[in-house]
C-alpha positions as CSV (number, residue, x, y, z in Angstrom):
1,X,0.0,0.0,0.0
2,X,1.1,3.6,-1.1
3,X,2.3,5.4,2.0
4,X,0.7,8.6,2.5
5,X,2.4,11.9,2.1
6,X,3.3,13.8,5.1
7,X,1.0,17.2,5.9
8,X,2.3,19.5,7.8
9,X,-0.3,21.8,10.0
10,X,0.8,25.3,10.4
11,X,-1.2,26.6,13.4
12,X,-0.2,30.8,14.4
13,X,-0.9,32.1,17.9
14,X,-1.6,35.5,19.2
15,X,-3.2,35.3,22.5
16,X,-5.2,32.3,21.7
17,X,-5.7,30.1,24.7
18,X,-9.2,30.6,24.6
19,X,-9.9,28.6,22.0
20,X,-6.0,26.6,21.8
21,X,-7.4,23.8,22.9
22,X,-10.5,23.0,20.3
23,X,-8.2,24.1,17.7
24,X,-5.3,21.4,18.0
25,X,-7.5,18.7,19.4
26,X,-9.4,18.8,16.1
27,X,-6.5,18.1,14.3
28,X,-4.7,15.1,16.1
29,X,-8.5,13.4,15.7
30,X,-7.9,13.4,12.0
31,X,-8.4,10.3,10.8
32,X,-5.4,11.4,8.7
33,X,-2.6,10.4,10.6
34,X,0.7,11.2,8.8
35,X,1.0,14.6,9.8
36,X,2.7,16.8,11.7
37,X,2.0,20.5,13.5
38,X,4.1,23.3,13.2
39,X,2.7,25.5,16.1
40,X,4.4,28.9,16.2
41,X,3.3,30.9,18.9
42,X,3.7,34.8,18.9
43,X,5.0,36.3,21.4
44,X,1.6,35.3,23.2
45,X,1.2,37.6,26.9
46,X,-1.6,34.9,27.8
47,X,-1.4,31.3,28.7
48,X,-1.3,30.2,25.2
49,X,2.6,28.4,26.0
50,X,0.8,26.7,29.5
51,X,-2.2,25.5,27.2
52,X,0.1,23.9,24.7
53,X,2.1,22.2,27.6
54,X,-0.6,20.0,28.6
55,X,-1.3,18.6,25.1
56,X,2.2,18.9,23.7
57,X,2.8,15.0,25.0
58,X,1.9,14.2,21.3
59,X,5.2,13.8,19.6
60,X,3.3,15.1,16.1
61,X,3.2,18.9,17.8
62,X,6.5,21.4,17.4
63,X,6.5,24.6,19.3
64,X,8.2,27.5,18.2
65,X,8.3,30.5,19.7
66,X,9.0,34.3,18.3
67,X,11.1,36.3,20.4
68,X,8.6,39.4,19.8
69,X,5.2,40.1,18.3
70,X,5.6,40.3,14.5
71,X,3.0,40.7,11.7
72,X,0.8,37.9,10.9
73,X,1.8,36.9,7.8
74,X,5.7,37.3,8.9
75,X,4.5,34.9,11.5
76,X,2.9,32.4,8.8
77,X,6.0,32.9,5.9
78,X,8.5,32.0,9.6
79,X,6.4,28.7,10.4
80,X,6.3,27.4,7.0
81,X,10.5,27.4,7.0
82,X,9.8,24.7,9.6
83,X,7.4,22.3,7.9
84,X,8.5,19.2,6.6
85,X,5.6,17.6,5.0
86,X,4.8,17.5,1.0
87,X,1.8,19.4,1.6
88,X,0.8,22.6,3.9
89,X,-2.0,23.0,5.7
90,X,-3.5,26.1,7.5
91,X,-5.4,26.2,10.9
92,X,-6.1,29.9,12.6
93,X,-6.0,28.9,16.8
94,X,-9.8,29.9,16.9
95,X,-11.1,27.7,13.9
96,X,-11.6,24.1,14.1
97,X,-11.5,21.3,11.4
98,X,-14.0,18.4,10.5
99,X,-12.5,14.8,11.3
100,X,-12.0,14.2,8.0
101,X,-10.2,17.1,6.4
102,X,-6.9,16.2,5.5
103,X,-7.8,12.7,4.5
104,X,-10.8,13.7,1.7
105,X,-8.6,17.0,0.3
106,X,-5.7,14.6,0.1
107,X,-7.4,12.0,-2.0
108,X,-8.9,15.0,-3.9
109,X,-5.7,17.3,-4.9
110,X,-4.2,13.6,-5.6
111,X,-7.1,12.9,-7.5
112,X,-7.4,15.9,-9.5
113,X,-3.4,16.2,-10.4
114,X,-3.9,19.6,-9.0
115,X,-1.6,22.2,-6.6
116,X,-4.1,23.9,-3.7
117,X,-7.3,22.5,-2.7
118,X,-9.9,24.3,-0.2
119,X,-13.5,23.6,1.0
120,X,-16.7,25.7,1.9
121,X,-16.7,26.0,5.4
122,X,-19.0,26.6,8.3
123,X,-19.2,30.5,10.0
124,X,-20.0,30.5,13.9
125,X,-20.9,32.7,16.1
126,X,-22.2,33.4,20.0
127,X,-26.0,33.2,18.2
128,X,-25.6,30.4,15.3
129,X,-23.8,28.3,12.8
130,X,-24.3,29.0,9.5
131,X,-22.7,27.5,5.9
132,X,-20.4,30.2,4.0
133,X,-21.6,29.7,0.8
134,X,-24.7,28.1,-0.4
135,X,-24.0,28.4,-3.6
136,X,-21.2,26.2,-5.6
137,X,-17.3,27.4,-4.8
138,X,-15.3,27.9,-7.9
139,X,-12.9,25.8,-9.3
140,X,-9.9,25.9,-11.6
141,X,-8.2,29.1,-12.4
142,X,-10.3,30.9,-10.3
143,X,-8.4,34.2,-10.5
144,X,-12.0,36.3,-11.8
145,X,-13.8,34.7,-9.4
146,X,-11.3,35.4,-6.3
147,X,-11.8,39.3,-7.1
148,X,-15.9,39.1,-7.7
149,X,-16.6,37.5,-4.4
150,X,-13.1,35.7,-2.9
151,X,-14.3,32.2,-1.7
152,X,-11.3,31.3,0.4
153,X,-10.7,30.9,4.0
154,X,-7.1,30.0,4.8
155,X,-8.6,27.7,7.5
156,X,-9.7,25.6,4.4
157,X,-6.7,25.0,2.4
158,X,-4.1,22.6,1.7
159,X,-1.7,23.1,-0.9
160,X,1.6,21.5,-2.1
161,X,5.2,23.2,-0.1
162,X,6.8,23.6,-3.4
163,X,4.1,26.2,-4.3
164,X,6.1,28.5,-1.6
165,X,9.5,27.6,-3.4
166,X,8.1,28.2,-7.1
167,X,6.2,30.9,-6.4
168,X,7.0,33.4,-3.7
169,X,6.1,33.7,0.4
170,X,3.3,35.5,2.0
171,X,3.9,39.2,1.7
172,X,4.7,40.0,5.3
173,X,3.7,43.5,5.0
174,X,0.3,42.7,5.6
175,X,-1.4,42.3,8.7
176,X,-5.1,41.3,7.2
177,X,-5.0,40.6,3.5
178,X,-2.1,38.7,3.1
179,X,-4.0,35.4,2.3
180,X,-6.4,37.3,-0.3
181,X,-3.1,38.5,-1.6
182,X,-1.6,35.2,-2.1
183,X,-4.2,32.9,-3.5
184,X,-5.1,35.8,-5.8
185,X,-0.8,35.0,-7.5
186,X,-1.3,31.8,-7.4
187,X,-4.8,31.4,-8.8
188,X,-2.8,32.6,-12.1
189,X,-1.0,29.9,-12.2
190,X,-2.1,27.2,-10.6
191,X,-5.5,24.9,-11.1
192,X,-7.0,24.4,-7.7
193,X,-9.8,22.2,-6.7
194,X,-12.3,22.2,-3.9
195,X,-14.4,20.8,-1.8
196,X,-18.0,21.7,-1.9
197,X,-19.1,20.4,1.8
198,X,-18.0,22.5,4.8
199,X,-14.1,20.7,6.5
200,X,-13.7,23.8,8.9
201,X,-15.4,26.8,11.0
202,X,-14.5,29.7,11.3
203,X,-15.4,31.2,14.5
204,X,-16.2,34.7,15.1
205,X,-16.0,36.6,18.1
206,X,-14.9,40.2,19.5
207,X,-11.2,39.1,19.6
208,X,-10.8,38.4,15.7
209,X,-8.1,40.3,14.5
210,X,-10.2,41.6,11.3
211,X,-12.6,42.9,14.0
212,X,-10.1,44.8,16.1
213,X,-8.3,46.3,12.9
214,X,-11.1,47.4,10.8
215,X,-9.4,49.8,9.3
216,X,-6.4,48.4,8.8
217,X,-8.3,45.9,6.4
218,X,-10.1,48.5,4.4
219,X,-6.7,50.4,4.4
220,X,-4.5,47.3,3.1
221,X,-6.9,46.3,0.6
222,X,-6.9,49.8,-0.9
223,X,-3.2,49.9,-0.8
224,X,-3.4,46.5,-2.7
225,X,-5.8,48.1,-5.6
226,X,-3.6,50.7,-5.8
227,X,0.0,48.8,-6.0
228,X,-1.9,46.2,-8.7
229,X,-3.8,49.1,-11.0
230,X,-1.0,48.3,-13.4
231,X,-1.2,44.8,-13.8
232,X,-5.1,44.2,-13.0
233,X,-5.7,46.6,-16.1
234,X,-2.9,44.7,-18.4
235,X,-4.3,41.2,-17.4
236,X,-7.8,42.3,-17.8
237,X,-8.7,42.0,-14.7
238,X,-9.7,45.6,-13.4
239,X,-13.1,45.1,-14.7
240,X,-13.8,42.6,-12.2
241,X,-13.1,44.8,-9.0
242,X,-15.9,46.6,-8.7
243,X,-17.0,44.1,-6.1
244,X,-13.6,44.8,-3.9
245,X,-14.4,48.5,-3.9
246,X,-17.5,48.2,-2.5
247,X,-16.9,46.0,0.2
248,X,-13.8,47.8,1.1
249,X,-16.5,51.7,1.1
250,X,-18.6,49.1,3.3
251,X,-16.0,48.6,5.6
252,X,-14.7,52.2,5.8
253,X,-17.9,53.6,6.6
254,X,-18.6,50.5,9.2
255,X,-15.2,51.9,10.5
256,X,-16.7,55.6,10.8
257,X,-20.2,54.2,13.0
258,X,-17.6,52.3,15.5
259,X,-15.9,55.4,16.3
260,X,-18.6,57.8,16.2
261,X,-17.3,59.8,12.9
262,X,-21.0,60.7,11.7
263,X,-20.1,63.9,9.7
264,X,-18.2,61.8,7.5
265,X,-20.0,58.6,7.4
266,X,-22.8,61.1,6.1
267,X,-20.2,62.7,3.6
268,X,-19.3,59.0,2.2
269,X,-22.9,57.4,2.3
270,X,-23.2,57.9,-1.0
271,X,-20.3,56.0,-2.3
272,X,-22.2,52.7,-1.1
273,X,-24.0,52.2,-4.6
274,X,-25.9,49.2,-2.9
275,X,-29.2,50.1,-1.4
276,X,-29.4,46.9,0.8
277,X,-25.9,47.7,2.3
278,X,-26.6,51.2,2.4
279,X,-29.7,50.0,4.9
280,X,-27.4,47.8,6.5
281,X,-25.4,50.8,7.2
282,X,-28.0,53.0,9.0
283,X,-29.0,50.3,10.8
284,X,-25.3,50.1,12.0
285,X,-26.1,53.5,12.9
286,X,-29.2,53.6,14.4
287,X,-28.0,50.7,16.7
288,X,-24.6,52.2,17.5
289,X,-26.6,55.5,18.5
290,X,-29.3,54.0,20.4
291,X,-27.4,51.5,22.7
């Protein structure tokens, strides 16, 4: 019998105790079991280390620790130097996989002769669980479809090491959209395939680093437009990132409600050309005001 390939689990930690625990438990129960996990903690001030202790028994767990805080995707680009496996997979501390992950996306990328694989996913919060997408993810060369509506949550994917080697690292001057950034390069160049039932959940709660640094995101991303203009318009792509600009006035304005800048929310309403966020936006508002 074929021996399986080796996956190596890159897990990043901030401050995550909370939630440690769920996270790496929900990887050893793969019923994958040629794998190893890279866990690089950074610079944690909680009981992250302590947490890890009492699981690290498990010989398939490395700890590495950074000497100071640096940028997330620093953090990821650092813990990948360590992995040893044929293929990569990602785990944020406060997501959680299904038992059978590894094995099905395995069998698929294998299956498919293809380089990255991801899956739909599940979204929970403190009120329900909910699917991502209801609708079919795309598959392929997905690069269009990445800009339109990007599918992808890093929780999700597995992709071949060699991808790193071939074409480039995470750009570690992002903090938010570094993931966005990187499947956007590769989906140019690489087929990838997916998996169409939910393998992970993403968990959302008041410690998310997209919550704390709004805008941050809305900032990076419109650094990103701004850096690509050149090569979105000479690959045709420009057309297509409409969707990104919107989302990104969403999140600006969202940014203006948290911190009570209501002159120029009012100044920027406009710019929203969707009436349904537009709504979604006063009530934002009217609830921020109110409570």
């Amino acid at each position: 019998m074929k021996k399986k390939s080796k996956v190596s689990v890159i897990i990043n930690c901030l401050n995550g105790e909370k939630f440690l625990d769920q996270a790496i438990k929900s990887v050893l129960k793969q019923d994958y079991t040629n794998l190893e996990i890279i866990f690089w903690d950074n610079h944690s001030s909680d009981k992250s280390i302590e947490q890890l202790k009492k699981i690290k028994i498990n010989r398939k767990i490395k700890l590495y620790k950074s000497s100071k805080t640096i940028k997330l995707y620093n953090a990821r680009n650092s813990a990948i130097k360590h992995a040893t496996g044929k293929y990569i997979a990602f785990l944020d501390v406060d997501d959680t996989w299904e038992k059978k992950k590894i094995s099905l996306q395995v069998d698929k990328i294998e299956k498919d002769n293809s380089d990255l694989i991801y899956s739909n996913h599940w979204i929970l919060n403190r009120y329900n669980k909910s699917l991502f997408s209801i609708k079919k993810l795309p598959q392929g060369y997905i690069a269009r479809e990445i800009l339109l509506n990007y599918p992808i949550s890093i929780s999700t994917v597995l992709l071949k090491k060699r991808l790193f080697k071939k074409y480039g690292k995470f750009n570690d001057k992002y903090e938010i959209i570094g993931d966005f950034d990187f499947f956007f390069r590769l989906s140019k160049k690489i087929k990838i395939s997916v998996i169409q039932k939910p393998l992970a959940t993403y968990r959302i709660h008041s410690l998310n680093t997209s919550s704390i640094k709004l805008k941050l995101r809305f900032t990076e991303m419109t650094d990103w437009l701004q850096k690509n203009y050149k090569s979105l318009k000479q690959e045709n792509y420009l057309s297509y990132c409409g969707n990104i600009k919107q989302r990104n006035k969403y999140l600006e304005l969202s940014y203006y409600i948290k911190n009570e800048n209501y002159k120029i929310f009012f100044i920027n309403i406009n710019s929203v050309n969707s009436l349904f966020s537009k709504l979604k936006l006063i009530i934002k508002l009217i609830l921020k005001i109110i409570l």
